[in-house]
C-alpha positions as CSV (number, residue, x, y, z in Angstrom):
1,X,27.9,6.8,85.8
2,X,28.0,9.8,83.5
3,X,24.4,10.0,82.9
4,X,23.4,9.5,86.7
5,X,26.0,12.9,87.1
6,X,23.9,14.6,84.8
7,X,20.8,13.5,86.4
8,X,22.0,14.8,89.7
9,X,23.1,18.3,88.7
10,X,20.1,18.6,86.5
11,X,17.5,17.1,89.6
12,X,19.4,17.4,92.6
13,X,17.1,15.4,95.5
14,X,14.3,14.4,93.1
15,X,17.2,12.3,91.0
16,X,18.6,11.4,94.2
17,X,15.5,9.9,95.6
18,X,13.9,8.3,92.9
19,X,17.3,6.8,91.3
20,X,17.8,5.4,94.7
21,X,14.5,3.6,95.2
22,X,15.2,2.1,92.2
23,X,18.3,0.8,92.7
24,X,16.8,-0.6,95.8
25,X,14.2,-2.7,94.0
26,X,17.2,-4.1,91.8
27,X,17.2,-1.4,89.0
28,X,20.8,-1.9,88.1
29,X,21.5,1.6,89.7
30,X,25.0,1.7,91.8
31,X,23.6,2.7,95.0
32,X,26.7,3.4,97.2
33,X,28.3,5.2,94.3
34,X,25.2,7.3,94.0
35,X,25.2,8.4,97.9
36,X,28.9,8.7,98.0
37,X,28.7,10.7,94.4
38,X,26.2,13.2,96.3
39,X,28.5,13.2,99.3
40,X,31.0,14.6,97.4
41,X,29.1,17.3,95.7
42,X,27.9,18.3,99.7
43,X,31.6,18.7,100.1
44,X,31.6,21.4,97.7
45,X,28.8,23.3,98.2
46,X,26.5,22.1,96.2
47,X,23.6,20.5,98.5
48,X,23.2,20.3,102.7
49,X,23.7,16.9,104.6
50,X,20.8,17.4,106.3
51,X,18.5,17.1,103.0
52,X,20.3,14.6,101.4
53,X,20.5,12.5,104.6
54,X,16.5,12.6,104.6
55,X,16.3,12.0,100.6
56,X,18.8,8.9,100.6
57,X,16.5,7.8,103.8
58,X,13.5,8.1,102.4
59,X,14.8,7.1,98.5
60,X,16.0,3.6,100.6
61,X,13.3,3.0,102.7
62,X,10.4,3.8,99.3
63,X,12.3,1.0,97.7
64,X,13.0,-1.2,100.6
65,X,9.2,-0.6,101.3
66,X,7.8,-1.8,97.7
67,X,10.3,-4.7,97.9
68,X,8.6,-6.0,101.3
69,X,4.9,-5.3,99.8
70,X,5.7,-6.8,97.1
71,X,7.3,-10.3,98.6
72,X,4.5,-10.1,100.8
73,X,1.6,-10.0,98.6
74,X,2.9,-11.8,95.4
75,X,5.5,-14.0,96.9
76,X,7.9,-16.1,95.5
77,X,6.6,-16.8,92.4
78,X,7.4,-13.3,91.2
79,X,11.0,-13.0,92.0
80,X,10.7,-16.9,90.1
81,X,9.1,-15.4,86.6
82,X,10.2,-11.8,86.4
83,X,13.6,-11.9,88.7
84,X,16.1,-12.2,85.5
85,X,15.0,-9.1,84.5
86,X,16.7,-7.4,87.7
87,X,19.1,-9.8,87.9
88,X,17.9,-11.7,90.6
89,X,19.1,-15.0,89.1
90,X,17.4,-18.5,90.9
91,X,21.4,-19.2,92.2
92,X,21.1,-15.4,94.3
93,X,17.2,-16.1,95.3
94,X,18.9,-19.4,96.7
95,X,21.4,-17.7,97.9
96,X,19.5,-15.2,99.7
97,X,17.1,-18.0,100.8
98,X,20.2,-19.7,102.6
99,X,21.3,-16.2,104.3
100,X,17.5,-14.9,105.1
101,X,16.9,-18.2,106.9
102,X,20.0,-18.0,108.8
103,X,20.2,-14.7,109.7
104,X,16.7,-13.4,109.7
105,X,15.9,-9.6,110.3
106,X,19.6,-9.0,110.7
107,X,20.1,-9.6,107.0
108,X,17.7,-6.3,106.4
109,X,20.5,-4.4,107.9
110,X,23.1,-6.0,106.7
111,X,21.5,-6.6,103.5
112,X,22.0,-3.0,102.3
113,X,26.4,-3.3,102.9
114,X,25.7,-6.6,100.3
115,X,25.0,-5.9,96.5
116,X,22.4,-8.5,95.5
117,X,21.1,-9.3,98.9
118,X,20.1,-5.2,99.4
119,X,17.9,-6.3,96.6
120,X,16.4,-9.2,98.0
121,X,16.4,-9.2,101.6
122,X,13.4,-6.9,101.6
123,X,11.7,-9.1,99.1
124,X,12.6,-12.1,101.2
125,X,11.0,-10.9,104.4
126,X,7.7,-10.0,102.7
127,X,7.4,-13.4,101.6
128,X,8.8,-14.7,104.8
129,X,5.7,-13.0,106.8
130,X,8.4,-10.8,108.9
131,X,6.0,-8.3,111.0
132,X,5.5,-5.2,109.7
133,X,6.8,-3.1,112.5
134,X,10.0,-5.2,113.2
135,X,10.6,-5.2,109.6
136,X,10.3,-1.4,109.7
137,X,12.7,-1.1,112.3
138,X,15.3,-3.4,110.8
139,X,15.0,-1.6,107.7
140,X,15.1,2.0,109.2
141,X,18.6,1.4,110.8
142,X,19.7,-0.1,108.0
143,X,18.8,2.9,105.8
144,X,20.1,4.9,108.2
145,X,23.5,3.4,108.6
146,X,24.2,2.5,104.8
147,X,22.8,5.7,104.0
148,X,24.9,8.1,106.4
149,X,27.9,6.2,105.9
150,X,28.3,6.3,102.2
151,X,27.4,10.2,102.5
152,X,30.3,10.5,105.1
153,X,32.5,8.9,102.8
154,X,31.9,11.1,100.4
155,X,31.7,13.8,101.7
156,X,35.3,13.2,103.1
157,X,36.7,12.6,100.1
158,X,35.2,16.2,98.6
159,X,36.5,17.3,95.4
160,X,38.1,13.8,95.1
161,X,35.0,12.2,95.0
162,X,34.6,10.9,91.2
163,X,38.1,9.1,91.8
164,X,36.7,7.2,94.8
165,X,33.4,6.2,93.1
166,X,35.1,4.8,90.3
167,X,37.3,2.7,93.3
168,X,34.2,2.0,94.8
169,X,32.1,0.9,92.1
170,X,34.8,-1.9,91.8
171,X,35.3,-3.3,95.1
172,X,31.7,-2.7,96.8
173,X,31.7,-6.6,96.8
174,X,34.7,-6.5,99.2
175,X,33.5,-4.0,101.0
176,X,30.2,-5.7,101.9
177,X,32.0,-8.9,102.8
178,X,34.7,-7.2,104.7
179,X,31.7,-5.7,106.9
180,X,30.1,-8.7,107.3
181,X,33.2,-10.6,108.7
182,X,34.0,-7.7,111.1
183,X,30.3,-7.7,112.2
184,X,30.3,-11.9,112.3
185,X,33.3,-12.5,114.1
186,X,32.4,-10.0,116.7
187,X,29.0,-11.7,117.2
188,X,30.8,-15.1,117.6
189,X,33.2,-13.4,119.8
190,X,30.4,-12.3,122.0
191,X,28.3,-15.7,122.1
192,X,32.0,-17.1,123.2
193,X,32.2,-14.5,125.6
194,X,29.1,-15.0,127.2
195,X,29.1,-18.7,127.1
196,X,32.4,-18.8,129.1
């Protein structure tokens, strides 16, 4: 985390940007840290919202981007040889096989709340054939949400923010999973609803 700090100050956007994209792809680069980490350093004065809304955007959506291009033209076979090397183990690909195939495009969004499947959901809809202009849209409000809600974080938090990160870094896991429950129980809840 320390050299990512020094990265930021040093770099400001540019670090912002291109150490988010590569966390996207599955560079081991802890994404909500990072966007919280730059919240924080809004809070005091050090950068605008309004920029580092549209760099963590656009940082998200370069990496979600290459991820979908990527499943899309080399398939499967790629994340099969070279995924190890970003961890994406064959028991995650299976994983995110299992969750892709269930969910479809709503994984994209969800996806990003999810360490592991952030990194493959893209990956998985290239090689799934998704359309290119639903996957864009899934992916857009996904970047959108993860992005302005870990900036809101930490820019809440302010001077307190390399206290939270450390938190964060730790339970980003439960986090996901917490956001997923809320956001499945509320879809069964609705299905019921409707049904009755």
């Amino acid at each position: 985390m320390t050299e990512i700090m020094v990265y930021l100050t040093q770099y400001g956007y540019i670090a912002l940007f291109v150490l988010l994209a590569l966390g996207i792809l599955g560079i081991p680069v802890p994404d909500e840290t990072l966007i919280a980490t730059f919240g924080g350093m809004i809070a005091q004065g050090h950068f605008h919202f309004a920029g580092a809304l549209t760099v963590t955007f656009l940082g998200s959506m370069t990496g979600m981007m290459i991820s979908y291009i990527l499943g899309r033209k080399l398939g499967k076979p790629l994340l099969d040889r070279y995924g190890k090397w970003i961890r994406m183990t064959p028991t995650r690909l299976q994983s995110t096989e299992a969750w892709f195939k269930r969910y479809g495009s709503w994984s994209i969004v969800l996806g990003y709340f999810v360490p592991g499947l952030r990194h493959l959901s893209s990956y998985m809809a290239g090689i799934s054939k998704v359309p290119f202009g639903r996957y864009l849209l899934y992916a857009a409000s996904g970047a959108l949400l993860f992005c302005t809600t870990f900036l809101l974080i930490g820019h809440a938090v302010g001077y307190h923010w390399n206290e939270i990160a450390v938190m964060m870094e730790r339970s980003t896991m439960r986090i996901g999973i917490f956001i997923i429950a809320l956001i499945v129980l509320a879809s069964v809840g609705i299905v019921w609803w409707k049904k009755r």
